[in-house]
C-alpha positions in Angstrom: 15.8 -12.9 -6.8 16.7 -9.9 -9.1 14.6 -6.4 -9.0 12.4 -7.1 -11.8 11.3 -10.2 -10.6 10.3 -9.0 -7.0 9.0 -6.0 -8.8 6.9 -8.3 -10.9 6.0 -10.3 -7.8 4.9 -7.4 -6.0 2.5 -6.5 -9.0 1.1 -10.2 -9.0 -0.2 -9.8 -5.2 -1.4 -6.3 -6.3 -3.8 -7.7 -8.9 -4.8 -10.2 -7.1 -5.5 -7.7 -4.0 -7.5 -5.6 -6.0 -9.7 -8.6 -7.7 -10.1 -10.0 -4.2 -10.8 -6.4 -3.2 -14.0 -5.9 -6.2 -15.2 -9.6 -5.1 -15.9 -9.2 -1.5 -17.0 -5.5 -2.1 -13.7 -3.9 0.2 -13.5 -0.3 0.4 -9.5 -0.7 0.2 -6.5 -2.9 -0.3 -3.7 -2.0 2.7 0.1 -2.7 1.4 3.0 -2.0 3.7 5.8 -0.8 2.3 9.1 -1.2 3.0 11.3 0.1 -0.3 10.7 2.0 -3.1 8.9 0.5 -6.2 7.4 1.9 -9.5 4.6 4.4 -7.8 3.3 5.6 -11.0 2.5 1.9 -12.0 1.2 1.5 -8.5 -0.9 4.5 -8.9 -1.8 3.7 -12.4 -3.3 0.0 -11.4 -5.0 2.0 -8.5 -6.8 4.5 -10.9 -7.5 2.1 -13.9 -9.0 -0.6 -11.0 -11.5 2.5 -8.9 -9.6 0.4 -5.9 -8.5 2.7 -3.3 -4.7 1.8 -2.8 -3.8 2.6 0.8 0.6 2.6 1.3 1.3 2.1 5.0 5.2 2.7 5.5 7.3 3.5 8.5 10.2 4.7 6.1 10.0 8.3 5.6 11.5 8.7 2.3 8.8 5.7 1.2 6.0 8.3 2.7 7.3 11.2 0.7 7.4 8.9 -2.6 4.1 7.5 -2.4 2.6 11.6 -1.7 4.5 12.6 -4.6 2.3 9.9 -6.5 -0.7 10.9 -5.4 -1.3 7.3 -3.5 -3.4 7.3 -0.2 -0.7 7.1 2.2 -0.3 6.4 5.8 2.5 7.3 8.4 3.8 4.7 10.4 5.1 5.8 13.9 6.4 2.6 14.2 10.0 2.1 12.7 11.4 -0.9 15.2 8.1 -2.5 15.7 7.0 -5.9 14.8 5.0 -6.5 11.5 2.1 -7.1 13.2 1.9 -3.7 15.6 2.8 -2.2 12.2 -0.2 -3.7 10.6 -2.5 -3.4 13.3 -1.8 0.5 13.5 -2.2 1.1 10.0 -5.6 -0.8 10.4 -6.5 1.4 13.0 -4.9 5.2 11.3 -7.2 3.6 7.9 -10.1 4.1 10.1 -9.3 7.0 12.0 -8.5 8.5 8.5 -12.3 7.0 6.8 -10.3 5.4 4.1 -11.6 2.2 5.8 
């Protein structure tokens, strides 16, 4: 699958995230990153949807890109871990946070 086509992929879930987000009355939608991808258009769908976008990322330089955006971000202190003990922390920093 080329770049543009996971990138457009990517943006796909994101709309339908948000829209699923506004019909059930969520305060967030929770993505977990694990490369780069166009934050400003990330940020911009965030912004133009009043959806608080939370990133979640174990990957440091992912972190630093998604500050620089101005996203919600959470830091993952768990690089090896499985998905789901990824997931589940981010979950649970969300709430410790109150973005959640």
């Amino acid at each position: 699958m080329s770049v543009s086509k996971k990138k457009k992929t990517f943006f796909s879930f994101v709309d339908s995230a948000i829209k699923l987000a506004k019909a059930t009355d969520a305060d967030a939608v929770l993505i977990l990153m694990d490369r780069a991808t166009d934050w400003e258009r990330l940020k911009r769908k965030s912004s133009s949807s009043n959806t608080l976008v939370l990133v979640a990322t174990a990957i440091p330089e992912i972190a630093d890109a998604s500050v620089k955006s101005e996203l919600s971000t959470i830091r993952l202190d768990l690089p090896e871990s499985s998905l789901q003990d990824r997931l589940t922390q981010a979950v649970l920093e969300g709430v410790v946070s109150e973005h959640v």
